[in-house]
Structures are given as C-alpha cells and as structure tokens.
N, C-alpha and C positions, 0 to 999 in steps of 0.2 A: 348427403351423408358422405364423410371422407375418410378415412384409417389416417391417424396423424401418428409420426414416430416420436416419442417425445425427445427432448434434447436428454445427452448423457451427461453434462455436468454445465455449472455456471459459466464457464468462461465457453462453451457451445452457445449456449442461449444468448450470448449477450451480442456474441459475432451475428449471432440470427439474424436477432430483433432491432438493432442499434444501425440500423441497415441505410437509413438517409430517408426512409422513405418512396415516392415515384415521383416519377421527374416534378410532376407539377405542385407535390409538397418542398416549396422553397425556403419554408425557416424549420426545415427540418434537417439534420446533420449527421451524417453517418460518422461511429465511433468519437461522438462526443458524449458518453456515458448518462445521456438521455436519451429512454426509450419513448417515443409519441403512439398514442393510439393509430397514427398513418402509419408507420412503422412495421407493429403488430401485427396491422389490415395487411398491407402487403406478404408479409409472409404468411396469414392467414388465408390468402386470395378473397376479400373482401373489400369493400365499399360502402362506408359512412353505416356502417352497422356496429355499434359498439356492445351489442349484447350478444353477437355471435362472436364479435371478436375478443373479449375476456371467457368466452366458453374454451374457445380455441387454445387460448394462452394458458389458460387454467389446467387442461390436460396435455401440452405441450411442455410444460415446466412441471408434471404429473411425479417424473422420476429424483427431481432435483430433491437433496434435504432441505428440512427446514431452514437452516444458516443461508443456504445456499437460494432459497425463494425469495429471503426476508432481503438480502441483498440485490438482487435483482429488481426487488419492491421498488426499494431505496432511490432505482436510476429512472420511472415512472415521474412525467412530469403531471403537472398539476389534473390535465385531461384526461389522465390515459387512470390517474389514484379514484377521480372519483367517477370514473365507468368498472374500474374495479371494484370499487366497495359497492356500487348499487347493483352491479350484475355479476360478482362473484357466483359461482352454483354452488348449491347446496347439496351436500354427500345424502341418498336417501336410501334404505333397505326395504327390501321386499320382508313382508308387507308395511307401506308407509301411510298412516293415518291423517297424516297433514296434506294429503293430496290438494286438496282443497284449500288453502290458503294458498299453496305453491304453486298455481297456475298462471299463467305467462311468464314464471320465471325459469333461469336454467337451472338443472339438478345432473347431477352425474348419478348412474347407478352400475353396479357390477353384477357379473353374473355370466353364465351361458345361453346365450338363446337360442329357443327354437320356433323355427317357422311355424305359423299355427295354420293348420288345415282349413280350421273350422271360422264359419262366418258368422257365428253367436258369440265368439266370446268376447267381441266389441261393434255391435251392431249399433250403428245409428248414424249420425248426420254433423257434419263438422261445417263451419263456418271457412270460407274461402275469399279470396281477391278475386273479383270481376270486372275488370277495367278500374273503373273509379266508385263502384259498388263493392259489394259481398254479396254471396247465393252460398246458401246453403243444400251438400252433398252426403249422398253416402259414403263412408268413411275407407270403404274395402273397393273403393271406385278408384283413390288415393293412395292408400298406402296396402304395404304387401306388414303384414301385423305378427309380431314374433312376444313368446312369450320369456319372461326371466323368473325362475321359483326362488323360495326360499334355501337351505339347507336340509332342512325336514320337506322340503318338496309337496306342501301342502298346502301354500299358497303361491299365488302368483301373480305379475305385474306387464301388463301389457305396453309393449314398446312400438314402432313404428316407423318405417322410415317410405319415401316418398318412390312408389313401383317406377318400374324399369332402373334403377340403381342396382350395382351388387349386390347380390346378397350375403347376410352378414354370415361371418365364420360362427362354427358352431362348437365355440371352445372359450374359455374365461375371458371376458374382454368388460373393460370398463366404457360405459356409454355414457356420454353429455347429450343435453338436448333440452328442450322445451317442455314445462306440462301445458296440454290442451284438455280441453275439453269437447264431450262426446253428448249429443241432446238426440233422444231419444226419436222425438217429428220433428218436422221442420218448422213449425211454430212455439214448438216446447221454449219458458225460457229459462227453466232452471235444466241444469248439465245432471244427465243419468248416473256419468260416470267423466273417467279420467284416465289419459295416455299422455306417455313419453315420445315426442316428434323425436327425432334421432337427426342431431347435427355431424356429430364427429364420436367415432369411438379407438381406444387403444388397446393394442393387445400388452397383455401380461404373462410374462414368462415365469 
C-alpha cells in the first residue's frame, strides 16, 4: 500500500510518465510524446504488472480535468490503451451491490477509515501464493482491516491492506485496490463475502 501525490496539471504528468522507461526498455524514448506501459511501471515502482499499474496511473492523473486526462490518453501507445480499457477501476460507493461481479478487478472508493477492533467483521480464510501452490489462511493473520461507512453512517464496506505497512490516515482519502474474496472454511467454495486489498490511496484536500 502506497500514498501516491497525484500530478497538478498535464504538462506534470507527461514530464513523469514520458520518462524513456529503465535502462533495459530500449525501444522506449523519453519525451517522444509516447507514454509505454514500462514508462508508467517505472514511475509506479512496478514490474510487468499492468493491472497495478493503470490503478496507479488512474489515481495519479486522479486531479487532472477531463481535457487534460483525454489528452494524456491521446500519447498511450497501443499497449499501455489496451491495459487501460481492460483494467481501468471502477468508482464504487459504500454500500455497493455489484461486489460480486467486480472481483479480481480494481475499484477506487472514498471515504474515511477506521481501524476495525473487532475480528468478526470479516472473519474467514483468503486464498494466498505458496511457492508454486496456493494455501488458504485467515484473513486477520494478513491484513490489519479498516472499515469505510456510508454518509448516513449505517452501512459499511470493509477495506484491507497487507499488516506491518502504515497505517492508513484517518481523514477523507480515496482508495484503489482489488476486490478479493473471503470463504468462510477452508474447503468452502463459494465466497461468504467481499473486501477491498488496498494498493494505493490519495489524500484529498
């Protein structure tokens, strides 16, 4: 999980991202008004992951207007358009009924969170990497779990991000990230329920 500052205007973002790439991206060219998904990664501090790295871009360019997004679109060479249109995130509100379709994709939401005390309000067992397996774990063994309400403060949507990380501020901030799923036992194979992994968030002023 990382606090990303987004750029203050188009011509910030484009000195960003239009960057050349890392030494070993050789048909990539800094300030040739093409931006490459290596490009992107590098100022996102990532590797060959193109669904963290349009989350990253996404609320990165979070502040720019729309002329100003649509233009920046514009310098996206043919790689970098179609990992944006398959892994653009989806803006979702507390409470959001499509949880369930929207799993493995990214979603931004807003709000304030709060640490949650308590270990029921998303108890159960998430799916992991294990070498060249997966084993499935308790969820509060992982992640330190924060909740986001609505405005009427009468429901709520549980977020997550991966323990011993900072912990998140406790004032308006918009959050990107993954929906996962939470299975009740460990042989269970339909999902109890559903949380937000937390990649990157920004504060709003």
């Amino acid at each position: 999980m990382e606090k990303i500052i987004p750029f203050k205007n188009e011509a910030e973002a484009i000195a960003s991202l239009d960057n050349g790439g890392r030494f070993y991206n050789v048909f990539t060219k800094a300030s040739d008004d093409i931006i490459t998904p290596q490009e992107v990664g590098k100022v996102a501090g990532v590797f060959f992951q193109p669904q963290q790295t349009i989350l990253f871009l996404e609320l990165a360019i979070s502040l720019l207007s729309e002329t100003e997004k649509a233009n920046l679109r514009s310098k996206f060479d043919p790689a970098l358009k179609e990992a944006y249109d398959k892994f653009k995130p989806s803006e979702i509100k507390v409470p959001s009924t499509h949880l369930q379709e929207l799993v493995g994709t990214n979603v931004v939401i807003s709000g304030v969170p709060a640490l949650s005390e308590s270990t029921t309000k998303l108890n159960g067992f998430i799916l992991v990497p294990a070498g060249k397996a997966f084993t499935m774990i308790p969820i509060i063994e992982s992640y330190d779990l924060y909740e986001i309400r609505n405005q009427q403060a009468d429901e709520l949507f549980i977020i997550a991000h991966k323990k011993g990380k900072e912990k998140l501020p406790q004032q308006y901030i918009r959050i990107g990230g993954v929906i996962k799923e939470v299975k009740a036992k460990k042989d269970e194979e339909t999902a109890t329920n559903r949380f937000l992994e937390i990649n990157y968030y920004v504060v709003e002023n």
